[in-house]
N, C-alpha and C positions, 0 to 999 in steps of 0.2 A: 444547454449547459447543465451537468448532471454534478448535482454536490450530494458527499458521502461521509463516511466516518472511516477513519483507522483505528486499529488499535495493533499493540504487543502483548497486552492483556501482562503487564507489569505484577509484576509481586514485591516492590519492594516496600519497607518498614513506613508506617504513616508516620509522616513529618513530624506529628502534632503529639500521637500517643507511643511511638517506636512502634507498635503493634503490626507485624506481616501479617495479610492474609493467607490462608491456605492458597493451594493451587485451585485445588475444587471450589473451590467456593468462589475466586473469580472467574472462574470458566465458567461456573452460573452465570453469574453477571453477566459475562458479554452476552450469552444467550439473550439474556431479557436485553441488553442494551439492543443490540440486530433487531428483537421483535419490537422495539420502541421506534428504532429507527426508518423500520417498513410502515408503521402504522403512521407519523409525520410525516408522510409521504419522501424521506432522504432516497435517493438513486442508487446508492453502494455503498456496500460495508464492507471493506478490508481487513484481514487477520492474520499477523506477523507470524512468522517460525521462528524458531528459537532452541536454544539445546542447552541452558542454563538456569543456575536457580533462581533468577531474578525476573522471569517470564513462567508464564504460566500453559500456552501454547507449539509445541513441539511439531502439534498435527492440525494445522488450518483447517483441512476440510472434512476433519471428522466436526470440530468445533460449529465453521458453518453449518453441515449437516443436519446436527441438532435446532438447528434457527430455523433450518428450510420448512419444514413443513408448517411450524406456524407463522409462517412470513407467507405474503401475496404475489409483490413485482418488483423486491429491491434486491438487483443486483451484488450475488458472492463473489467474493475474489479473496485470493489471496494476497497480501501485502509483508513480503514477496515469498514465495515458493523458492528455497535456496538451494536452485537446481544445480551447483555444480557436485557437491557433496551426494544426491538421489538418484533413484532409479527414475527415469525419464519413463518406461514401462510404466511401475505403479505410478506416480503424479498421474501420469493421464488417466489411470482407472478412475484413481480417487475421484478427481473432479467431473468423468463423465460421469461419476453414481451423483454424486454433488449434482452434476447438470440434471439425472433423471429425477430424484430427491425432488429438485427446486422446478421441474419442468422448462428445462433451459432457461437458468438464469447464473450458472457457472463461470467463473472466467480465474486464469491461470497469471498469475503477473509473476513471470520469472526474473530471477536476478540471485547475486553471488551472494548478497547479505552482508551486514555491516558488520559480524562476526564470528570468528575460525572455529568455534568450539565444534562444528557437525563434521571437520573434514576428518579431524584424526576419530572421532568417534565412529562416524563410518570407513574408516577403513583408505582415505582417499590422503594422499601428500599434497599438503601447498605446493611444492615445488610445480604441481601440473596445476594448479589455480587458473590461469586463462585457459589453457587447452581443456581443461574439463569443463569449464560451460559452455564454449565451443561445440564440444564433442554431442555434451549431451542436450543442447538446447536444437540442434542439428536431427537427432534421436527424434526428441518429442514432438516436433512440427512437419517428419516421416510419419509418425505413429497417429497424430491428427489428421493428413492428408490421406493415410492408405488402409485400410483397413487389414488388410495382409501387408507384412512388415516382412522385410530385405533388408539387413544393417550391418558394416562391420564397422569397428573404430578400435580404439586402443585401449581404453579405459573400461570397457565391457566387454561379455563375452559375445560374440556376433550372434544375430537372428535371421533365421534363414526361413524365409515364408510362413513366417506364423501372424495368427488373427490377434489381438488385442483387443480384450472387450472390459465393462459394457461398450457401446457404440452412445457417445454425448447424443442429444436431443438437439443440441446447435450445431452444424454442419457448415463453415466448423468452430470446434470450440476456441473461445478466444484465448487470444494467447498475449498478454502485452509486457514489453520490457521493462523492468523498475531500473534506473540508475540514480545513482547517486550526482552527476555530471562529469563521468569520465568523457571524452570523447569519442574516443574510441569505441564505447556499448553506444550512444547515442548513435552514431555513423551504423553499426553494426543492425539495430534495429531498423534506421531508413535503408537501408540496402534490403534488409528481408519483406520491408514492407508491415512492418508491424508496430502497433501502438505503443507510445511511449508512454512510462510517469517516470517524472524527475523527482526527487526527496531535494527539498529544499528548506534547510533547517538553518541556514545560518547565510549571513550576509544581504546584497541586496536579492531581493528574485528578479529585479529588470534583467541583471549583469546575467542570467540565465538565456535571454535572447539570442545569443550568438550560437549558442548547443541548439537552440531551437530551428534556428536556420540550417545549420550542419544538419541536421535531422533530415531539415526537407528538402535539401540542396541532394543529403546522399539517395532519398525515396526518388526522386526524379532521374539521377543518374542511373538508376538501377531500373528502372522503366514504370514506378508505379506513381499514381495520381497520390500527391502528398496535401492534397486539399481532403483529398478521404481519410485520409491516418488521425483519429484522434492523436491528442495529447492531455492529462493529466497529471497535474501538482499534487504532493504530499507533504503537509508543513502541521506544525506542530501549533494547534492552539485551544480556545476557550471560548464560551461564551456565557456572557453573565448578564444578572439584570442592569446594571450600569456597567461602564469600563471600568472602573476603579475596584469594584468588587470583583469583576473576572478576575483584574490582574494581582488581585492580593491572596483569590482562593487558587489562582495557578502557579503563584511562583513557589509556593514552600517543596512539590514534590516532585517540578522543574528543578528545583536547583539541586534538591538531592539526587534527582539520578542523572544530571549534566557533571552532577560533581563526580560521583563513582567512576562515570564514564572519562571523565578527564585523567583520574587517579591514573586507570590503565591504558591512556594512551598520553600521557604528559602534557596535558592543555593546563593553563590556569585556574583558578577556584574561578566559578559560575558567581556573579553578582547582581545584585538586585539593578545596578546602574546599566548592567548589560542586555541585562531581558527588560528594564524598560525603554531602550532605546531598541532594541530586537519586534517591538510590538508596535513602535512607531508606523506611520504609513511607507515608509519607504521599508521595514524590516523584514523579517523573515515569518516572526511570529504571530500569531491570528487571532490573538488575545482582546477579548471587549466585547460591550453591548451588542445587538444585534444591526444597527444600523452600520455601526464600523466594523465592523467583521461581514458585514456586507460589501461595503466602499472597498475595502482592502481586496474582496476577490473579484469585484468586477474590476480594480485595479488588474490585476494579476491578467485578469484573461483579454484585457486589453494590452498589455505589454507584450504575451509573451502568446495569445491567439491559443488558450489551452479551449479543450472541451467536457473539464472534469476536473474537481476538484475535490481532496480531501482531507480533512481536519483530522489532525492526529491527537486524538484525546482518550484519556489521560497521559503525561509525560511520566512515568513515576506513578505510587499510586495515592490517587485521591479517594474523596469516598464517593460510595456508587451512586448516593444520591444526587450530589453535584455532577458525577457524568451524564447521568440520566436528564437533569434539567440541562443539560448543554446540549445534548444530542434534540429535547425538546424546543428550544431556542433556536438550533439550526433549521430546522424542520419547518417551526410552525413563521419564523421570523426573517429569519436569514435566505433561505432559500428562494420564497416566492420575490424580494427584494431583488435577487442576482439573475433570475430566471427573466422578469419585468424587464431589466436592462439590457441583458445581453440578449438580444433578439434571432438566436439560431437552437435548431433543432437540436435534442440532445444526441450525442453522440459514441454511440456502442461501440466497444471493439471489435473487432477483426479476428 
């Protein structure tokens, strides 16, 4: 069982002081956060895209990058690579420099992203939104597989026997699917045979179960051994020295940027009554001491059979010294707890 960190690497205004940070200056941050994370011995560290002012990360794995050399054995990835607006070509560069950088420890977690801002910026129409990461998710796992690349499709201009380099260190490089619980990317991913993370930020996560079978129902139909597929959760939480104090330093910068996010897609105001029943044990949220935020994900990977787990922290921006002790809480507390319990090997992508 391998537990990790996320982030979006957030910019928005501190609850407490209004005060933004710079961009730079939290892309410091997550640096040190990743190098704190490898040294607690955490599995992976994830790093959102984003094409907005309220994130700070556009370009994952220049970001990781920077972490790699003074990191040892904790797994990069991106959380998610929002392949359908990119070049399928560059991604894979980036991350095999990323994989020579880290000495094979790269991995790719594509997915469409939870927002449009990159598709008209590069140049790409909604209107083709499913055909484009079709197209180009199709692209990338040619460009992995062959070293000389044959490609035509619609959305780019075809390649006709060209090389693609560098050549990753991992052969081949992982490649795993982020959904949010469509059915359809879930089906999509067991059909190709490739690892799943589902983002599971609201509701129950058991009621996640049924996408988790579809998964392995489609990996089987499709001929591949769906005992070998990881799977990995993405949920949104905290970890403090008591639960009471997690959930009072987690909600002010949850609720501000649950709120923004509602603003632009017509949800209701975010409330204190709903993130503490969201941190419950049956919730979504991962919020608490290091004992319950342990119980909560060997819950988890006893409901839903994952092999990875990762904490989305911060939600909004906190300050970096509270991320920093949460990331040292997961590491030094939380993890050997959920490792102790669930008694299976950890589990690499594909």
């Amino acid at each position: 069982m391998e537990i990790g960190i996320s982030t979006f690497v957030e910019t928005t205004p501190d609850p407490h002081t209004g005060v933004t940070k710079s961009h730079a200056e939290r892309l410091r941050e997550v640096v040190e956060e990743i190098v704190l994370a490898d040294r607690v011995g955490l599995d992976v560290f994830g790093v959102g895209e984003h094409h907005r002012a309220d994130y700070a990360s556009s370009s994952p794995a220049v970001l990781l990058a920077a972490a790699a050399p003074q990191t040892f054995s904790i797994r990069l990835t991106s959380a998610v690579s929002v392949l359908s607006s990119a070049d399928p070509v560059r991604v894979f560069q980036e991350f095999a420099t990323l994989d020579g950088i880290s000495n094979g420890r790269a991995e790719i977690m594509a997915g469409r992203g939870s927002f449009i801002e990159s598709f008209p910026l590069f140049g790409q129409d909604l209107a083709d939104y499913d055909e484009l990461f079709e197209e180009k998710l199709e692209l990338l796992l040619k460009i992995r597989d062959e070293e000389k690349v044959s490609w035509t499709g619609r959305h780019r201009p075809a390649i006709d026997r060209r090389g693609v380099y560098p050549r990753p260190v991992q052969d081949p490089l992982p490649v795993w699917i982020g959904s949010g619980g469509n059915p359809e990317s879930v089906m999509r991913a067991g059909q190709l045979g490739l690892p799943l993370v589902l983002a599971i930020i609201g509701g129950q996560p058991s009621r996640f179960a049924p996408l988790v079978q579809l998964y392995r129902r489609s990996a089987e139909a499709a001929g591949h051994d769906s005992r070998q597929l990881p799977i990995a959760v993405h949920s949104h939480g905290f970890v403090g020295e008591t639960t009471r104090a997690a959930a009072d330093a987690f909600f002010p910068s949850t609720e501000y940027a649950m709120n923004v996010l509602g603003r632009e897609r017509g949800w209701g105001p975010y409330t204190r009554e709903a993130f503490d029943e969201a941190r419950s044990m049956e919730g979504a949220l991962f919020v608490g001491d290091a004992p319950y935020v342990a119980k909560k994900i060997i819950k988890l990977q006893r409901d839903l059979g994952i092999s990875r787990f990762f904490l989305h922290v911060p939600v909004g921006s906190m300050p970096h010294d509270d991320v920093m002790s949460a990331i040292r809480l997961l590491g030094a507390e939380v993890a050997p707890r959920v490792r102790e319990a669930v008694l299976s090997p950890p589990g690499k992508g594909i």
